[in-house]
N, C-alpha and C positions, 0 to 999 in steps of 0.2 A: 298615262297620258294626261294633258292638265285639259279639269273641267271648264270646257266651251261655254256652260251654261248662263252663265251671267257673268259674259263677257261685256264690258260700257265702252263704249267710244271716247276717246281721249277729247279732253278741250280745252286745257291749257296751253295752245299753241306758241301762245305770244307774236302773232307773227307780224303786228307793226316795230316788234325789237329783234334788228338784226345780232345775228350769232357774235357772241364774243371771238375773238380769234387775237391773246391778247399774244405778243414778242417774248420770250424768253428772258428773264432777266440779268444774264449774265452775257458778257460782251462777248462775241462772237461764237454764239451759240444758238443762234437761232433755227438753224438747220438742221440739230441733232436728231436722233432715235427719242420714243419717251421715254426708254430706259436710259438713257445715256442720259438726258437733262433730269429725271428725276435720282442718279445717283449724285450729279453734283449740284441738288438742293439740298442732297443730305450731308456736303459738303458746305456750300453758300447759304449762310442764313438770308432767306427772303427776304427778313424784313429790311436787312442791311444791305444785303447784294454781299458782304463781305465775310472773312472765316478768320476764326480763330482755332490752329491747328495744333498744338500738343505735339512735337515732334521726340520719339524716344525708340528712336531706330540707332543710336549712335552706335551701340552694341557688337553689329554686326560688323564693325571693321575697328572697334574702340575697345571692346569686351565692357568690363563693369564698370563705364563709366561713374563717377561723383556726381551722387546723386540718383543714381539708376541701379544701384547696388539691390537693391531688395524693390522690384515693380511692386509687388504687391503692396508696399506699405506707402512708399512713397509718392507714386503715382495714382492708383487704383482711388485715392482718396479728390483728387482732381477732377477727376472724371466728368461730373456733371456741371463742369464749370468751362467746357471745352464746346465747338463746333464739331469737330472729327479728329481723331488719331494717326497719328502717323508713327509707325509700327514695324517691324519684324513679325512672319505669321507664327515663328515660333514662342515670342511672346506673348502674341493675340491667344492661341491654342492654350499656352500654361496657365497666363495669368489674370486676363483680360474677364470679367465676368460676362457670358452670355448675354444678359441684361439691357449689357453695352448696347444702345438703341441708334447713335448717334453715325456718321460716316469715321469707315474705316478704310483708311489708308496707306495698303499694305508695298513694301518696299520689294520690289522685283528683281533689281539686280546686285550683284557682289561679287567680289574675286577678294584682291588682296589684305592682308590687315595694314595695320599702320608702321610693318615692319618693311614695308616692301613699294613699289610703284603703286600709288590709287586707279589711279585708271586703266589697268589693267582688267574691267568688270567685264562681267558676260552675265546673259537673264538667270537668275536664280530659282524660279517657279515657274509655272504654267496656268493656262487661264483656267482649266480644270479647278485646280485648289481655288485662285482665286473668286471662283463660284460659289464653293462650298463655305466659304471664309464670309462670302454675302459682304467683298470690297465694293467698296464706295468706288476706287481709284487705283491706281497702280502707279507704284514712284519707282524711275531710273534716271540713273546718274547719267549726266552728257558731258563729257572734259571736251569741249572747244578749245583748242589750242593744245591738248594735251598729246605726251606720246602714243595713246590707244585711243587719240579721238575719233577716228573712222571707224572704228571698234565699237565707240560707246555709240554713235548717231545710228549704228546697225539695230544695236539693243533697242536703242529708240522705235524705228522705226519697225520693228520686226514686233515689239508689244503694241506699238499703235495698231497693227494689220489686226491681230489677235483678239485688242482691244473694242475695234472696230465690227469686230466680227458678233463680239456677245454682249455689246453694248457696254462695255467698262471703258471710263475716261481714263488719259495718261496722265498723269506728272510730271514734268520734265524738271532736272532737279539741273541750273547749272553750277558745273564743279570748280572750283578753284583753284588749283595745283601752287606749289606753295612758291614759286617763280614767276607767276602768271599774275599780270597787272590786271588792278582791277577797280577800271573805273567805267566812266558811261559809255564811252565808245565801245568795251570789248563787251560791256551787257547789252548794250542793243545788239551788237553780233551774234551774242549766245541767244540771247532770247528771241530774237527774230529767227535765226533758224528754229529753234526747236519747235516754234508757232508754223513754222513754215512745211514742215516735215509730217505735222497734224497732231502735238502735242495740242489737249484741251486745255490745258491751263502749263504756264513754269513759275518756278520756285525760283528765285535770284535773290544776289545779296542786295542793301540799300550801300548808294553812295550819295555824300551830301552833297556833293555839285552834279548837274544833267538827271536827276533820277525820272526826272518828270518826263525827258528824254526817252527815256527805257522806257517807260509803261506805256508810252503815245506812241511811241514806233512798234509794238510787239501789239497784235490782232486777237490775242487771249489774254484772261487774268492772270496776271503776276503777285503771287502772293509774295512776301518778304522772306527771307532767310534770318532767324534772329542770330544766330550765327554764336561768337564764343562771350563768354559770361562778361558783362561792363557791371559799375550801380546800377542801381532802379528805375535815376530818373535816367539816364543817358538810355537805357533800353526804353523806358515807357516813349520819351521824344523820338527816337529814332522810329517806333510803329506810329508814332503819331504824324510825322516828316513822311514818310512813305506812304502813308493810307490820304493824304491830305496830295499826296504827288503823284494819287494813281493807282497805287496798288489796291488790289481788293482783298486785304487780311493780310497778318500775316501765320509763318511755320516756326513758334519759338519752342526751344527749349531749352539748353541750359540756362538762361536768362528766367526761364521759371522754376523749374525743379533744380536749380543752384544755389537759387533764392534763399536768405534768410528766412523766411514765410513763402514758399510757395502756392499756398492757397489763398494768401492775400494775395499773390503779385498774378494771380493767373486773371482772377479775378478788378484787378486795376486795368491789367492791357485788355480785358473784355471790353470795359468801359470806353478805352480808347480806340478800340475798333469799330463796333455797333454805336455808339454813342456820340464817338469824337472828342471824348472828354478831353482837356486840356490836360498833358503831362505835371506840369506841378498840382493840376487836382487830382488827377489820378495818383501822384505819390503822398497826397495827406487820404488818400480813402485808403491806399496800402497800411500808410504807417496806425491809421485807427483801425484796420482788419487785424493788424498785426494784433495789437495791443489789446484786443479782445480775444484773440483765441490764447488758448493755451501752447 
């Protein structure tokens, strides 16, 4: 029983300062669970409102992609140059060290490899594991427009309910299919739905005309898809064009770990996401990351 005996009366009241009660800082999230907003702080850095995501789930429908050949040497070395990971939990389990402190953002659904139809997916985990994994977020793929699109908006919406239930955020990833146009018009479609359905934040590609389009008409953060390997600077401008257009971070990876210097280049677009740095500065602080490490 706790000793009564010298118990004191409190009197730091403060009470001509009315209570804080400050908004959530991330767009349409005001509403959430605390769990729910504090996994995707461990996602959005504060201070920037914006993320810098490490995406190395290619795997799971790519096998050993270039560059992801060995996680452990290649990536595991990045690590603390990231916001959060975006993952395979069978990854996260082998290779990923314990350690790892930061948001983890494990990929929930899969079907075909890249022998066969993509959008053919269905959920591949349960919120169960992604408990035990202690995810940040949950990423499924949504093929708008695709042959298994009402298929994929199910998965969506079936991990939101889930999602909703034990406080983990979705991801909504939109897919591409390699016939599927893709400019502003069909991204405000994909990403308005997916925001519309209760996706907490999607994942889209940039386009350079209308982007500013896509992230003003979509009611969640739109992080960027860095998409397939360009140069340095045409990647460093293109998160620099979309975070300048709206977006809050972007999900790159082969654009870093494809990288000549990966750990300068992960480190440049940090710059340019948190910071705003200008892409031709950002590519003279790669090129002297470079030329200092071994």
């Amino acid at each position: 029983m706790a000793d009564l005996d010298d118990v004191r009366q409190g009197k730091q009241y403060f009470a001509e300062i009315p209570m804080k009660s400050e908004p959530f800082y991330l767009k349409g999230a005001n509403h959430y669970d605390w769990g729910m907003s504090n996994r995707l702080a461990n996602i959005f850095n504060p201070a920037s409102g914006r993320t810098l995501m490490l995406a190395i789930d290619h795997g799971y429908f790519q096998g050993p992609t270039t560059g992801l050949e060995r996680v452990d040497l290649n990536i595991v070395p990045l690590l603390p140059h990231t916001d959060t990971l975006m993952l395979t939990r069978g990854i996260l389990r082998s290779t990923i060290p314990p350690a790892y402190t930061k948001g983890v953002v494990l990929r929930a659904s899969a079907g075909p490899s890249i022998l066969k139809e993509l959008s053919n997916e269905h959920l591949a985990m349960d919120m169960e594991d992604a408990l035990r994994l202690n995810a940040a977020a949950l990423a499924v793929q949504v093929f708008i427009g695709g042959e298994f699109e009402t298929q994929s908006v199910n998965n969506l919406t079936r991990l939101i309910d889930m999602g909703n239930r034990y406080g983990i955020p979705v991801l909504a990833v939109t897919a591409v299919g390699k016939n599927m146009t893709r400019d502003a018009r069909y991204f405000r479609l994909a990403c308005r739905i997916c925001a519309e359905l209760g996706a907490a934040y999607v994942k889209t590609y940039y386009v350079p005309e209308g982007f500013e389009s896509v992230t003003a008409s979509c009611p969640v953060p739109i992080v960027m898809a860095g998409g397939k390997k360009i140069p340095e600077l045409e990647a460093l401008t293109m998160a620099w064009r979309a975070v300048q257009e709206g977006a809050a971070g972007v999900d790159m990876g082969r654009n870093i770990f494809q990288s000549d210097h990966p750990a300068a280049m992960i480190q440049a677009v940090s710059k340019v996401i948190h910071e705003d740095m200008k892409p031709q500065d950002a590519l003279e602080l790669y090129r002297t990351l470079k030329s200092e490490t071994p």
